[in-house]
C-alpha positions as CSV (number, residue, x, y, z in Angstrom):
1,X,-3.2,14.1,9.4
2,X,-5.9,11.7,8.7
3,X,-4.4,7.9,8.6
4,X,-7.3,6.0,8.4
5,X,-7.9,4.4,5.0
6,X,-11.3,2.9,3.6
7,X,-11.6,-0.9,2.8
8,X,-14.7,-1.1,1.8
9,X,-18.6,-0.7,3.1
10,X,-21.0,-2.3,5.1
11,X,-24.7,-3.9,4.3
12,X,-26.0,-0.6,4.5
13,X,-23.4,1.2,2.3
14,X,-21.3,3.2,5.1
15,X,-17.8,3.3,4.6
16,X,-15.7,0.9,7.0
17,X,-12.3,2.1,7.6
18,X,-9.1,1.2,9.6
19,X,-7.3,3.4,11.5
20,X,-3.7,2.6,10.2
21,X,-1.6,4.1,13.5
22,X,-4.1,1.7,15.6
23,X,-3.9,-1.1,13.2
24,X,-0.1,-0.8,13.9
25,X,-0.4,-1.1,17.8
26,X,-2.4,-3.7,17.5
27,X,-2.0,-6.4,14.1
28,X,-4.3,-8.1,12.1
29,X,-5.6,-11.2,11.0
30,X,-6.9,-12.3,7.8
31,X,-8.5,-15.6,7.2
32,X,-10.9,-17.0,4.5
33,X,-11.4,-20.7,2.0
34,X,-9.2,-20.4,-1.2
35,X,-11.3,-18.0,-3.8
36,X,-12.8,-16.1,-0.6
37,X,-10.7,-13.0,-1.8
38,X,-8.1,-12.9,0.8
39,X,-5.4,-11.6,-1.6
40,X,-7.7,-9.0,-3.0
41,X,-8.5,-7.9,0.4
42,X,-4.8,-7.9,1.5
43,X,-3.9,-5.8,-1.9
44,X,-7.1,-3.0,-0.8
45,X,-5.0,-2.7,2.4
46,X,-1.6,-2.1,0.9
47,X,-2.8,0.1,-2.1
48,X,-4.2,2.7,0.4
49,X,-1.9,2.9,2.9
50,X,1.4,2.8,0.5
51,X,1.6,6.8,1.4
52,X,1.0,6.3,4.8
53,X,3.6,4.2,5.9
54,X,6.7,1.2,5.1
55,X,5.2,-1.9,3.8
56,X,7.0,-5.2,3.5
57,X,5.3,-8.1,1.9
58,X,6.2,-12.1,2.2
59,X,4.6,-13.3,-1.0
60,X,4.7,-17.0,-1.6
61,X,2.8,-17.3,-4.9
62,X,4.4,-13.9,-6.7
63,X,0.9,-12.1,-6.4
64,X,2.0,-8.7,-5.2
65,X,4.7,-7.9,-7.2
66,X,2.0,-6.1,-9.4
67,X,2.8,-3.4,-6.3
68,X,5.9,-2.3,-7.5
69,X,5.4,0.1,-10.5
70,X,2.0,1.9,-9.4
71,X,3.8,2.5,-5.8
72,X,7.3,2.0,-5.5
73,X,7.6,-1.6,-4.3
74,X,11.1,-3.0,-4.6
75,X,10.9,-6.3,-5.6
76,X,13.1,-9.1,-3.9
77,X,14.0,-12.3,-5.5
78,X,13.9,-14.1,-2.6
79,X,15.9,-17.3,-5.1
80,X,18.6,-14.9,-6.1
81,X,20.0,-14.6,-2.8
82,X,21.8,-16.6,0.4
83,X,21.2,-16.3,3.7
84,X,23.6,-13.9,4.7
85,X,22.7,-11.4,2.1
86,X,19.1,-11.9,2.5
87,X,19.7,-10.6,6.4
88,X,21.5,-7.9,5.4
89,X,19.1,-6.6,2.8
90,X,16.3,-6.8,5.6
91,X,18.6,-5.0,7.5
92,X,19.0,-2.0,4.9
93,X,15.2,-2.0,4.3
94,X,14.7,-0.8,7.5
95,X,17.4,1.4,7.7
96,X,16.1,3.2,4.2
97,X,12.8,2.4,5.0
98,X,12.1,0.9,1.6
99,X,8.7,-0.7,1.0
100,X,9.8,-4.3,-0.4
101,X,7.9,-7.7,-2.0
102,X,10.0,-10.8,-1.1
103,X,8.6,-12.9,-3.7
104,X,9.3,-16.4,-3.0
105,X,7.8,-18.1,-5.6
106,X,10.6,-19.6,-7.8
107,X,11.3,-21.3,-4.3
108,X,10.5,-25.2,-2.9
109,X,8.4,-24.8,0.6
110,X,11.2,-25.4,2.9
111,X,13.1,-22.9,0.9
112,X,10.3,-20.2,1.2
113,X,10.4,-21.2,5.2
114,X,13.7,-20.9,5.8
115,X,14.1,-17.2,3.4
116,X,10.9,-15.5,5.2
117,X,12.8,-17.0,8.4
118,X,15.8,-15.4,8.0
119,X,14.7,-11.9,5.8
120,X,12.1,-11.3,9.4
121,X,15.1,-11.9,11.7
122,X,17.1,-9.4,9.4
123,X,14.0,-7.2,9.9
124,X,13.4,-7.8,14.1
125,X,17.1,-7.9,14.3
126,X,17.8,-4.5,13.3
127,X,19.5,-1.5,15.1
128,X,16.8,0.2,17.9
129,X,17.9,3.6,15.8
130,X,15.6,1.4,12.7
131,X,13.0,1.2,14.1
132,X,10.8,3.0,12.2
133,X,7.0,1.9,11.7
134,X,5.8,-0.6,8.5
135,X,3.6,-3.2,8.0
136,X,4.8,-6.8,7.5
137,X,2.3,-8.6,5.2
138,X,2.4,-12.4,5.0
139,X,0.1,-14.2,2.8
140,X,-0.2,-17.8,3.5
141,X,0.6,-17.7,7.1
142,X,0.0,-21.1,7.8
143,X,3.1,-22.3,5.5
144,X,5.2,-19.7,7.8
145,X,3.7,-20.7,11.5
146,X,2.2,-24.3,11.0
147,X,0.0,-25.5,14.1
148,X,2.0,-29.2,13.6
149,X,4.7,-31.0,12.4
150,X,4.8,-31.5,8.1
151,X,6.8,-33.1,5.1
152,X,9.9,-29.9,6.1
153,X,13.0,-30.5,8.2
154,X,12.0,-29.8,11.9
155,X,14.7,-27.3,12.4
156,X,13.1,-25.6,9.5
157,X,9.9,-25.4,10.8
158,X,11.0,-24.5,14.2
159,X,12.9,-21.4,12.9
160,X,10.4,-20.0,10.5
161,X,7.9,-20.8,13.6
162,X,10.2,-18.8,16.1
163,X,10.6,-15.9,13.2
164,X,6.7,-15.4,13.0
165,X,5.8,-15.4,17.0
166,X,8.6,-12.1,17.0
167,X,6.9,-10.8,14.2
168,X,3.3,-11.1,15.9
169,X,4.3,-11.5,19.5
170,X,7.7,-8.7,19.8
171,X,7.6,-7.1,16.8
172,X,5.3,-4.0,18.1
173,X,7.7,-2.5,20.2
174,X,10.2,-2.4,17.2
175,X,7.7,-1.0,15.1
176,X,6.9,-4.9,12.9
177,X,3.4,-4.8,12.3
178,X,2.0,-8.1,11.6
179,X,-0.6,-8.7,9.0
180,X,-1.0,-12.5,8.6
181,X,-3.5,-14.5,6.5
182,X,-4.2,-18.0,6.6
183,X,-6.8,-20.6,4.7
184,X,-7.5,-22.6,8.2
185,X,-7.1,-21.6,11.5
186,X,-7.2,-24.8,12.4
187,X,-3.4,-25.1,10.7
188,X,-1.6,-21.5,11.8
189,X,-0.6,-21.8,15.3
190,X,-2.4,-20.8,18.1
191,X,0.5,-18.3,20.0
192,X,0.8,-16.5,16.4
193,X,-2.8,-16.2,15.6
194,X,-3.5,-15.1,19.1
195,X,-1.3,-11.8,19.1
196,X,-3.8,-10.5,16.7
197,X,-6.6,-7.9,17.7
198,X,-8.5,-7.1,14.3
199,X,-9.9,-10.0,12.7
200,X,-11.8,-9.9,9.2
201,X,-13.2,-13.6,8.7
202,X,-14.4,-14.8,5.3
203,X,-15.6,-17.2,4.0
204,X,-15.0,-20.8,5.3
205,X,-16.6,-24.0,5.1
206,X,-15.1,-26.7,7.5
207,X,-16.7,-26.8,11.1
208,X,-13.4,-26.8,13.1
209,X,-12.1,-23.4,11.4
210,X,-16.6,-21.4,11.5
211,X,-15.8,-22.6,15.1
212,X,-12.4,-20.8,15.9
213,X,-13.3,-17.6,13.4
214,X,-16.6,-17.4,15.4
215,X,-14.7,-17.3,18.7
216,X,-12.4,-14.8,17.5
217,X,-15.7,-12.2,16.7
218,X,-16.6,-12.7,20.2
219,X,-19.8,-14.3,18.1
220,X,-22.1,-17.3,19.8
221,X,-21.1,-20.9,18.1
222,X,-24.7,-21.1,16.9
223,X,-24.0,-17.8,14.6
224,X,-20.8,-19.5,13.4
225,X,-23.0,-20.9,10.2
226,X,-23.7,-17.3,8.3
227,X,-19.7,-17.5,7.9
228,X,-20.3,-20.1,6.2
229,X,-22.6,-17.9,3.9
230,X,-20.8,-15.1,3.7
231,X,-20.0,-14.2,-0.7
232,X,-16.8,-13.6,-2.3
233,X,-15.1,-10.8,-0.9
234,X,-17.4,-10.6,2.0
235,X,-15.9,-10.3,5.5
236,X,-16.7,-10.0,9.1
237,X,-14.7,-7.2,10.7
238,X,-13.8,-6.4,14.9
239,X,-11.4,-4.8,16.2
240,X,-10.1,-1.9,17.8
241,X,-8.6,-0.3,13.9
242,X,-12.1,-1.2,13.0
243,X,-14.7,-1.7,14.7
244,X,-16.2,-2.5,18.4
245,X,-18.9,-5.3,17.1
246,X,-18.5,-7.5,14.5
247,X,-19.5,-6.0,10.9
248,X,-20.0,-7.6,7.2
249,X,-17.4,-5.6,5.3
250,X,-17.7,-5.7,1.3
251,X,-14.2,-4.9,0.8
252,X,-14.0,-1.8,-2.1
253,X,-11.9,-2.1,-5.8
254,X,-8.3,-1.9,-6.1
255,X,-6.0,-0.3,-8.6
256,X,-3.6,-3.3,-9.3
257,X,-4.0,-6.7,-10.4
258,X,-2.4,-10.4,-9.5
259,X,-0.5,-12.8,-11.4
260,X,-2.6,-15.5,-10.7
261,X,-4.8,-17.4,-13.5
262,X,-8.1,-16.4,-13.6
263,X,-11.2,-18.7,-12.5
264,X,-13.5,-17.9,-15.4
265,X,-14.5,-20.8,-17.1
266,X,-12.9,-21.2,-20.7
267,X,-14.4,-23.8,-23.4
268,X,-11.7,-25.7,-25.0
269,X,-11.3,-25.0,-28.6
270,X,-13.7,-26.6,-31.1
271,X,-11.5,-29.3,-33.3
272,X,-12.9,-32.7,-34.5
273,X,-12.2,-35.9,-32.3
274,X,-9.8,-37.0,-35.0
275,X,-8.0,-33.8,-35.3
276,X,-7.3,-33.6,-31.6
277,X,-5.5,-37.3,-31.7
278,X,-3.2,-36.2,-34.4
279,X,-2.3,-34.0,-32.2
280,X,-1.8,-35.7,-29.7
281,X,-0.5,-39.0,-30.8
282,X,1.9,-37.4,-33.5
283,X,5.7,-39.1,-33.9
284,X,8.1,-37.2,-32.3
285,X,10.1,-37.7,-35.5
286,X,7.1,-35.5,-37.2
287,X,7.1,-32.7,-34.7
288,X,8.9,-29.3,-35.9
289,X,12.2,-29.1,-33.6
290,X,11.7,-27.3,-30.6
291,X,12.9,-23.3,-30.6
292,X,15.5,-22.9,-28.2
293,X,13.7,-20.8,-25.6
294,X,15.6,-17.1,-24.5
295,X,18.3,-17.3,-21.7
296,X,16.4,-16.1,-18.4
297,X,17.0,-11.9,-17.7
298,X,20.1,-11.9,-15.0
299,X,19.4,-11.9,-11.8
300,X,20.1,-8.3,-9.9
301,X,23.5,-8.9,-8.1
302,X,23.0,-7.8,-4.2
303,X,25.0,-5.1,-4.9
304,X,22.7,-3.6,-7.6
305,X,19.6,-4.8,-4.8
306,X,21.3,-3.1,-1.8
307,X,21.4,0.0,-4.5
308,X,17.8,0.2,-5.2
309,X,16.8,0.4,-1.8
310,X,19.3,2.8,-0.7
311,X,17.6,4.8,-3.1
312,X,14.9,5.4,-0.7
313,X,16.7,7.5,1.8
314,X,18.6,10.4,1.5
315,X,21.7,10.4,2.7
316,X,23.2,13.1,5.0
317,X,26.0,16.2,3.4
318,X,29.1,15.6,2.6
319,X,31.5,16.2,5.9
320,X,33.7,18.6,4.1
321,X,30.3,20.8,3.1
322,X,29.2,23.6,5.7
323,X,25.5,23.0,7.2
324,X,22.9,25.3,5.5
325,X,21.1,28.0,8.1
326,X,17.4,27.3,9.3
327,X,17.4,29.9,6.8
328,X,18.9,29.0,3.6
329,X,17.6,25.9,4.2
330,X,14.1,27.1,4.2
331,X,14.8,29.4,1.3
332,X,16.5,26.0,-0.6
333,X,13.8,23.6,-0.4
334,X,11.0,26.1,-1.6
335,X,13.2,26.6,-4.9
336,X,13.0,22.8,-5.0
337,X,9.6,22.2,-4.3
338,X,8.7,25.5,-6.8
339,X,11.1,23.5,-9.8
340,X,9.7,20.0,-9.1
341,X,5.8,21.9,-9.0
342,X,6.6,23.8,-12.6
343,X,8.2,20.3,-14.6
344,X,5.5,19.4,-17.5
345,X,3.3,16.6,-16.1
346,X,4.4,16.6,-12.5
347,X,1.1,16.1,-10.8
348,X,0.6,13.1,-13.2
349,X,3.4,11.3,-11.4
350,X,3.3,8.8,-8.9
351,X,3.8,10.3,-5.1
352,X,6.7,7.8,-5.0
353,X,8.4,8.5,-8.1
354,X,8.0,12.4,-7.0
355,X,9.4,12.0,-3.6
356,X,12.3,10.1,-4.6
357,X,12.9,13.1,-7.0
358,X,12.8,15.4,-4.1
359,X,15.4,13.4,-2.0
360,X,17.9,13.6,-4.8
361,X,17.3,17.3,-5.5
362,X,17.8,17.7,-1.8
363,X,20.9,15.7,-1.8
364,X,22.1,17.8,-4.3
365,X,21.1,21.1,-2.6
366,X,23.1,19.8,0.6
367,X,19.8,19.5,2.8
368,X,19.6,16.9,5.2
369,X,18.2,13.0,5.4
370,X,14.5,13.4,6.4
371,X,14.1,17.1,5.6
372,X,10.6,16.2,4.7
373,X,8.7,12.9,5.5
374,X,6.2,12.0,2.5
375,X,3.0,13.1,4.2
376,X,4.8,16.8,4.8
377,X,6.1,16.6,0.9
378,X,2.4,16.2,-0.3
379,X,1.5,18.7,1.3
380,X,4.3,21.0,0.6
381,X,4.3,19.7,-2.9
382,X,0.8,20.7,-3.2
383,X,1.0,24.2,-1.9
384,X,3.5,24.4,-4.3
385,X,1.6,23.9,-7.3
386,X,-1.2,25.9,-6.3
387,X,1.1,28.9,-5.8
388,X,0.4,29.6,-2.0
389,X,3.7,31.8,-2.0
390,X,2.2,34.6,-3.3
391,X,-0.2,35.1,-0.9
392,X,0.5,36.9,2.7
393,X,1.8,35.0,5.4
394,X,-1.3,35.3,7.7
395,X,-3.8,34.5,4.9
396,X,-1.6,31.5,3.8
397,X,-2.0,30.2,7.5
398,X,-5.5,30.7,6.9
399,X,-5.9,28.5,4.1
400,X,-3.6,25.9,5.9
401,X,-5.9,25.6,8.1
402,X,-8.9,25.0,6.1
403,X,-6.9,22.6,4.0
404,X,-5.3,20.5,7.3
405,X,-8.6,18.1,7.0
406,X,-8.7,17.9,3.4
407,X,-6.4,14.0,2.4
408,X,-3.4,14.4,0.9
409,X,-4.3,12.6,-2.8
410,X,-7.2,15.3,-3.1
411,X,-5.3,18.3,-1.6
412,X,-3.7,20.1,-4.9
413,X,-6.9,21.1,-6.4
414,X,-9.0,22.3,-3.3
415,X,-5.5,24.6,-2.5
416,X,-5.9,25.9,-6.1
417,X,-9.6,27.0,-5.4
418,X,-8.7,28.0,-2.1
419,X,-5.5,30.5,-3.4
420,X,-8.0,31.8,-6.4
421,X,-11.0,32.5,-3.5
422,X,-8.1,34.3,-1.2
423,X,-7.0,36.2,-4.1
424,X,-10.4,37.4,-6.2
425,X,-9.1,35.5,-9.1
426,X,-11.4,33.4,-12.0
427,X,-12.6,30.4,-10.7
428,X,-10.4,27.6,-11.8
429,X,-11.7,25.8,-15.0
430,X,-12.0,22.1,-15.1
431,X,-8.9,22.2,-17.3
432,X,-6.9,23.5,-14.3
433,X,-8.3,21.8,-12.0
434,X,-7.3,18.4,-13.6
435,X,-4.2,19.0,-13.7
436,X,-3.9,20.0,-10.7
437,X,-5.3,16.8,-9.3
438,X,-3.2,14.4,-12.6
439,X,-6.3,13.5,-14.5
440,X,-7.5,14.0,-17.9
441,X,-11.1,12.9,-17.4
442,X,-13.5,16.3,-16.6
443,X,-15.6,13.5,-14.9
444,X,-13.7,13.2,-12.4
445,X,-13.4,16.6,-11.6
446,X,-17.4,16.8,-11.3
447,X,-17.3,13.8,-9.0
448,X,-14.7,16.1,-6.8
449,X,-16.0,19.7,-6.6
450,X,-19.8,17.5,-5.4
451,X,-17.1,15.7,-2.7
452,X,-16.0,19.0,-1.3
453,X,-19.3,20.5,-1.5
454,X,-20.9,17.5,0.5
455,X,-18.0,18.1,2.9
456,X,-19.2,21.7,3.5
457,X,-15.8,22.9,2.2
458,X,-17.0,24.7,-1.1
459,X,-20.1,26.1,-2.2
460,X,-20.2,25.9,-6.5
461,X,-22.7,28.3,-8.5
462,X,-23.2,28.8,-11.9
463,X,-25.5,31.5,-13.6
464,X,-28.2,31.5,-16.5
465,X,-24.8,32.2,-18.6
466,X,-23.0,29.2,-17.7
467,X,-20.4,31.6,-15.7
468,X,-19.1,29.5,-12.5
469,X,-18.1,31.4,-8.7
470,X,-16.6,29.0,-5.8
471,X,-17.2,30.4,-2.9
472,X,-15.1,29.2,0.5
473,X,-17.3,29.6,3.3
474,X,-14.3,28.9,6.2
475,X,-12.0,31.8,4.3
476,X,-15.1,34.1,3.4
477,X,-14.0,34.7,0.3
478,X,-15.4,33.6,-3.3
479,X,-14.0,33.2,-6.7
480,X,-14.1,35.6,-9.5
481,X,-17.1,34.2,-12.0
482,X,-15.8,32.7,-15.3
């Protein structure tokens, strides 16, 4: 399985990418000015590797909630909660590895210190049979792990403080991955930010923080001005997920947007100097009477929180239910992966909302917690939909094979060429094909077959009459012409 995701390219227009199970041994570290695109580069991160593995986020400003209907986020009102509940949903999210946004933003500063605090001790805390890997974003680390004293109670700072050096320092070994980014190095303290291995430095302007950044690239303090130079959205990457010398990094699109207003400049609306101080200066006697404004929506009771993250596991049978044979349970989830392939739509759905389907169709079936993890669904999901049962066990082996290297996101479409080569049927249509892969747009499909046949994988050709053969060079077999 290939779990290294792309981030963006280089000056010369190569693609830079992390390797995810690295970047978990090892922690990153974000830093950059305000409007350097920190929070964009932080949202590139989490949008590819949402399929790869947990993600928990500790968002101060409310930026990534965006994350939870494209992926599957839970979001966590970090104000609707006290501190004993707020330890015990950490607790849960590791225990039904649930990919969570605390948002903290409805929250004073000492607040935010002191939920983060506790919600990463419920998260470090947690039984060693947790332990599962994830990713623990936190956005503004300098709030969390301030280098001195500030306007907060010192206990308050000391535990948020002691709850980021686990994170960073401990957190490895019970599989707390620490992504941290700061504004200044100069405020995030030293024993956090030096846990970190993979750095990506943008843009910053004040001497003390070029200085630390440049020290952190292994770079000579004479070379510490270009950071200085360095556009929105520009980074300098090193690290052992990334890179063995320091990089520029233009860091790629993403799918999901934030909350925050937008910088564009906006010209006021045109109205007459006199027509503005009526406004302004009217009585308050002349002024309509205010419209009561709507009761906030409830706030989720922990019960109905501790609920939606459950959600993300499936639990075991029922004791007074027999366990199924290697068998029957072999035999059970193909029907469900055959019924979940042939639903109307299906390959339009987000992986998350068609896992979580899966789990509750196994729970139903009496199949076990963890039958399948998500990368094994996809791909199990995807065979599914191409119809690989029909073929003989050897061949489907074959095509396994060939298919091990292709991602998971593009894998439903090459398996449908790949079952129609093995089998000497018509070569898929683009109709076919998109579904397959859950678009509508025939460009895309285009853009795909040229991807596979840069990889080497397919070899397209299309006669004087328009009629189109795939041939699979790997299986030595080639598609009927349509």
């Amino acid at each position: 399985m290939d779990t290294s995701i792309q981030i963006g390219t280089d000056t010369s227009g190569k693609p830079v990418t992390f390797d995810m199970e690295e970047l978990l041994a090892t922690r990153l570290l974000v830093q950059g000015n305000s409007g350097s695109g920190k929070s964009h580069l932080l949202r590139r991160v989490l949008e590819e590797s949402a399929q790869l593995v947990q993600q928990v986020v500790i968002d101060p400003e409310g930026d990534f909630v965006s994350l939870a209907e494209p992926f599957g986020h839970v979001v966590v009102d970090g104000a609707a909660y006290n501190d004993r509940e707020i330890v015990t949903l950490a607790q849960r999210i590791r225990q039904h590895r649930a990919s969570v946004v605390l948002a903290l933003d409805e929250l004073e500063i000492e607040q935010q210190m002191r939920c983060a605090a506790l919600f990463l001790g419920g998260l470090f805390d947690a039984p060693r049979e947790h332990w599962y890997p994830a990713l623990v974003v936190v956005d503004e680390a300098q709030m969390f792990a301030p280098s001195g004293g500030g306007e907060v109670a010192e206990d308050v700072r000391r535990m948020s403080l002691s709850a980021m050096t686990n994170l960073m320092c401990r957190g490895r070994k019970r599989g707390l991955a620490g992504i941290i980014a700061t504004q200044r190095l100069a405020k995030l303290a030293k024993n956090v930010a030096a846990e970190a291995s993979n750095f990506l430095m943008g843009r910053t302007f004040l001497d003390i923080d070029m200085i630390r950044a440049a020290d952190l690239l292994g770079m000579e303090r004479r070379q510490a001005e270009q950071i200085r130079d360095l556009a929105r959205g520009h980074f300098l990457a090193l690290g052992p997920a990334i890179c063995r010398r320091p990089v520029s990094v233009k860091i790629a699109a993403v799918r999901t947007a934030s909350n925050a207003v937008s910088s564009a400049l906006m010209p006021p609306p045109s109205a007459s100097a006199e027509e503005k101080e009526a406004l302004l200066f009217v009585e308050p006697a002349q002024e309509d009477a205010p419209r009561p404004s709507p009761p906030p929506p409830p706030r989720p009771e922990p019960a109905e929180m501790e609920e939606r993250i459950s959600a993300f596991s499936t639990p075991a049978p029922l004791p007074d239910t027999e366990p199924l044979s290697p068998d029957e349970s072999d035999a059970a989830l193909g029907e469900i992966l055959c019924d979940l392939a042939a639903e109307e739509g299906a390959t339009f759905q987000s992986a998350a909302s068609l896992y979580q389907d899966f789990t509750v169709r196994c729970r139903m079936k009496g199949l076990p917690a963890g039958t399948l993890n998500m990368a094994q669904f996809l791909r199990r999901f995807a065979e599914a939909v191409a119809g690989l049962e029909v073929l003989e066990e050897s061949r489907r082996d074959e095509v396994r094979a060939i298919a091990g290297a292709v991602p998971e996101d593009l894998l439903t479409p090459f398996l449908v060429i790949l079952k129609a080569a093995a089998q000497g049927e018509p070569c898929p249509d683009d109709d076919a094909l998109a579904r397959a892969y859950g678009t509508s747009s025939p460009r895309r499909i285009q853009r795909l077959l040229d991807h596979f046949e840069k990889l080497g994988l397919i070899v397209v050709r299309t006669d004087f009459g328009g009629r189109r053969t795939i041939t699979v060079p790997q299986l030595n077999a080639t598609t009927a012409a349509v």
